[in-house]
N, C-alpha and C positions, 0 to 999 in steps of 0.2 A: 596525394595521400590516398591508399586505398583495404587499409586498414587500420582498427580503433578497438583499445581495449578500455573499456570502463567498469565503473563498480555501481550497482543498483541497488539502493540501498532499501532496508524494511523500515517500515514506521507503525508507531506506537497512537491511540487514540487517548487521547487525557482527556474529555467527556464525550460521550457519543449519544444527543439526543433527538427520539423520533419522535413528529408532532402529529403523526398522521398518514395514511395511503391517498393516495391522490387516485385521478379519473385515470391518470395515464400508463398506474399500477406500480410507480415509484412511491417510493414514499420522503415526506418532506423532512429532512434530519438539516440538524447541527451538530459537528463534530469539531475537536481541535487534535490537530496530529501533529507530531513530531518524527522529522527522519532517526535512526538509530545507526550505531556503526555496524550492525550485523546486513552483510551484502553479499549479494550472488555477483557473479565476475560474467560481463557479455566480451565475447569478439568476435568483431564482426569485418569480415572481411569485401568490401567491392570489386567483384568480375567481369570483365567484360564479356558484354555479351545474354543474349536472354537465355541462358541455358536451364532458370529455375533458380528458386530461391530455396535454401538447404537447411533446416535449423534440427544441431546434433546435442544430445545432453548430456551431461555428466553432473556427480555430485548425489544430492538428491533424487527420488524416484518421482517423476512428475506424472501424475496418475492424467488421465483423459487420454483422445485423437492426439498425438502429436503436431498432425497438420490441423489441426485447430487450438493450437498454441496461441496466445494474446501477440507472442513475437510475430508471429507470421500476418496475424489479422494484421498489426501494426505496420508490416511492409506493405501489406497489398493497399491499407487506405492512404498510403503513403504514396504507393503509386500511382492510386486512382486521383489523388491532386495535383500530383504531378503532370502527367499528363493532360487532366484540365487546363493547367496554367501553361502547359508547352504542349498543343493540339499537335504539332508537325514534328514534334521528334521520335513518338515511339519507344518502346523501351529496351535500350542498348546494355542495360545492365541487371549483373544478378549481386544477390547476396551469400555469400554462406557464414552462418552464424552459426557461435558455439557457447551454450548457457552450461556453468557453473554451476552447478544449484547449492545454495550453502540454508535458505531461506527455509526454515520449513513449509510444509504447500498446504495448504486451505485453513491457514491458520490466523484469520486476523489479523494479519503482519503486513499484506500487501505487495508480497512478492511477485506476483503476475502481474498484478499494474505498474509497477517500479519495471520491470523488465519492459514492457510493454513502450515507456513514456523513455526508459533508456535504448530504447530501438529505434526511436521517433528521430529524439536529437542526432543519433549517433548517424544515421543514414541520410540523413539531413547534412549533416555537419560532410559526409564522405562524397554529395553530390555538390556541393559548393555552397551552402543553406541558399537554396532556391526559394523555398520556403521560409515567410517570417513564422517568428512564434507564437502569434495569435491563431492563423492556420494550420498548427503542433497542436498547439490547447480544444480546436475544434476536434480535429482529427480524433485525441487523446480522448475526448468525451464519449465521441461514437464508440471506442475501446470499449470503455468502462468509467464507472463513476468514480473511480479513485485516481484512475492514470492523473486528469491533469496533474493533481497535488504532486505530483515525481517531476512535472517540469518544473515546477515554482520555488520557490521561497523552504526551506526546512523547518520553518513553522509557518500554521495556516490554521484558516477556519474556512472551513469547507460548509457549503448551505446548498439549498436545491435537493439535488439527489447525491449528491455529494461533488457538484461538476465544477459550481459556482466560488471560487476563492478568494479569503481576506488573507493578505498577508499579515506576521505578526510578524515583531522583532524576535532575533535571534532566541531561543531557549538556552538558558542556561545551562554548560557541558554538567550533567549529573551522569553516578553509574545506576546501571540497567538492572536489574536480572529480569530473565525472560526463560519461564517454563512453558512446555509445552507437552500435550500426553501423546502425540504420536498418536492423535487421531485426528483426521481431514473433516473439517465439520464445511458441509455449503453457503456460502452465503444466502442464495434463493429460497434453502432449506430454512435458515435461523429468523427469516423476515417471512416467508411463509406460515412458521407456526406464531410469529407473535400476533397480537390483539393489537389492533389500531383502529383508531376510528379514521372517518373518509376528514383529509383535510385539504385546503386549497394551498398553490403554492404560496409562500409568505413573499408581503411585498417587499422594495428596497429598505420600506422604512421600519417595516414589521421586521425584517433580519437583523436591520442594525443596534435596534431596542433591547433584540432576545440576546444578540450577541453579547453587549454591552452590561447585559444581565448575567450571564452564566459567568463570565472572565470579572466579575468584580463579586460574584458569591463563592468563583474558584470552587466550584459543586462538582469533583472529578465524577461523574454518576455515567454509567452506558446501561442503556434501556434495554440494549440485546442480552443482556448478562443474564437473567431471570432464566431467560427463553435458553439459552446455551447450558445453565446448571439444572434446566429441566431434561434434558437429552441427555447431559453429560456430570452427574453430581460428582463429579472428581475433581471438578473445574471452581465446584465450590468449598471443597476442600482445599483446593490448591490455595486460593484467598484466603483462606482463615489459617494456614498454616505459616506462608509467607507475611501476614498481617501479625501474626504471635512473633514473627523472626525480627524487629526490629526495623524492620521498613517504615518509611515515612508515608507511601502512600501505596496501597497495590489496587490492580481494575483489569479486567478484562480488554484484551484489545479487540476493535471492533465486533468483529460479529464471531471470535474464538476459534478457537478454546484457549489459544495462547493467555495467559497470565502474567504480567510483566509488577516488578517493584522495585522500588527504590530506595537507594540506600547514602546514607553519607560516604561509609569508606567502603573501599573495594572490600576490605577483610572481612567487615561484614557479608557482604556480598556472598563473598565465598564460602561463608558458613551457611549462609540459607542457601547456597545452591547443594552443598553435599547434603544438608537433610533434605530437604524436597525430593531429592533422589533414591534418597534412603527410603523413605517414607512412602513416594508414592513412584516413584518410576519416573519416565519420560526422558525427557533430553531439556535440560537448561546450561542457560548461557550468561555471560556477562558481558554487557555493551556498555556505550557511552549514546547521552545524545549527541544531535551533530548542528553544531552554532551556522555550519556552512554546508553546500553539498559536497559530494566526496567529489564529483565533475563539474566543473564550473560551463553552464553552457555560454 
């Protein structure tokens, strides 16, 4: 086998709480996320031979360095374990990858981590998984703090910096809307302007308390949301508009701007997406959650 086509899917944050900055300049969060059906499409082809690793884009406009894509970081620390664990072979092969982008980009959705954690498997999977998936899940962390969550389970409580994973049982298939204003807000930016006090990492038993706390007050509450409708008041509009639509629950996802709610029937759905649009512009969509991953690894 020397080609793989998968779907890397976005996800949604149903609470996202921060307890504090730490010494290390992470700061110490609980969040719970759910994967969603709205995916970007990877494939990814195996070459022989070191002639360079290629990653081409369509779809979406993916703003940064190209060659400092999360995909490419993902091969190179891919390689660099590999190579650890097999000193004497050297590297006999390339990549050339081609991202889809369907995902809005700096949107809270976690589309570069999802790509990032679907490059991991997928190149893994096309060398013969040399690698187990506990050295995927390190790798995945060096990424970034949300990759692991794309190897794991489609519901989760992420803790740490967001590297550290609980799994949950499946989420219930509910539909989605998900607006978005077609503006790129930074993560580094939305945790930079917020106020936190200095805290220490929480211990195994202090996570499991707070956890065990939030999932039985079901408090859907994200602490970034304040800080993102201060940069961006459109994003608080968005929630109050969507919240008057007959939505069960609406919130920010991670660190924004994206806006996500929930609805019983699709019809509904489809009515709060034509006003939202009317109203205020952007690009929304209708999803599902997803009880399974779209690639089983």
């Amino acid at each position: 086998m020397n080609r793989l086509i998968l779907e890397t899917p976005a996800k949604v944050n149903l609470f996202l709480r921060v307890f504090g900055k730490r010494s290390d300049g992470y700061h110490e969060l609980l969040t719970e996320m759910v994967m969603i059906s709205l995916c970007d499409r990877l494939e990814i082809r195996k070459m022989d031979g070191a002639s360079g690793d290629k990653l081409s884009l369509s779809g979406r406009l993916v703003d940064g360095d190209p060659t400092d894509n999360l995909i490419l970081r993902a091969v190179h620390f891919y390689r660099e374990a590999l190579l650890a664990d097999r000193p004497s072979e050297g590297i006999r092969t390339s990549f050339h990858i081609n991202l889809e982008k369907k995902i809005p980009v700096g949107a809270g959705l976690g589309g570069g981590s999802s790509n990032a954690a679907g490059t991991l498997w997928a190149i893994n999977k096309l060398e013969g998984s040399p690698l187990p998936k506990e050295t995927l899940l390190k790798l995945a962390a060096r990424i970034g703090s949300d990759v692991p969550f794309f190897l794991g389970t489609p519901h989760a409580i992420a803790s740490g910096r967001g590297e550290r994973l609980h799994p949950l049982e499946p989420f219930p298939r509910r539909t989605i809307l998900l607006w978005n204003p077609e503006i790129n807000l930074q993560t580094a930016e939305v945790y930079r302007r917020l106020e936190a006090p200095f805290s220490n990492s929480l211990t195994d038993s202090e996570t499991t308390h707070r956890i065990n706390s939030l999932l039985s007050k079901a408090e859907h509450k994200n602490d970034l949301e304040p800080v993102a409708v201060k940069m961006h008041p459109i994003v608080g509009s968005a929630k109050q508009l969507l919240g008057s639509s007959g939505a069960s629950e609406t919130l920010m996802s991670g660190s924004g701007p994206s806006v996500f709610a929930f609805f019983g029937e699709r019809a509904e759905a489809e009515q709060a997406q034509s006003m939202i649009l009317e109203r205020l512009g952007g690009w929304a969509g209708i999803f599902e959650t997803l009880e399974s991953p779209p690639n089983v690894p």
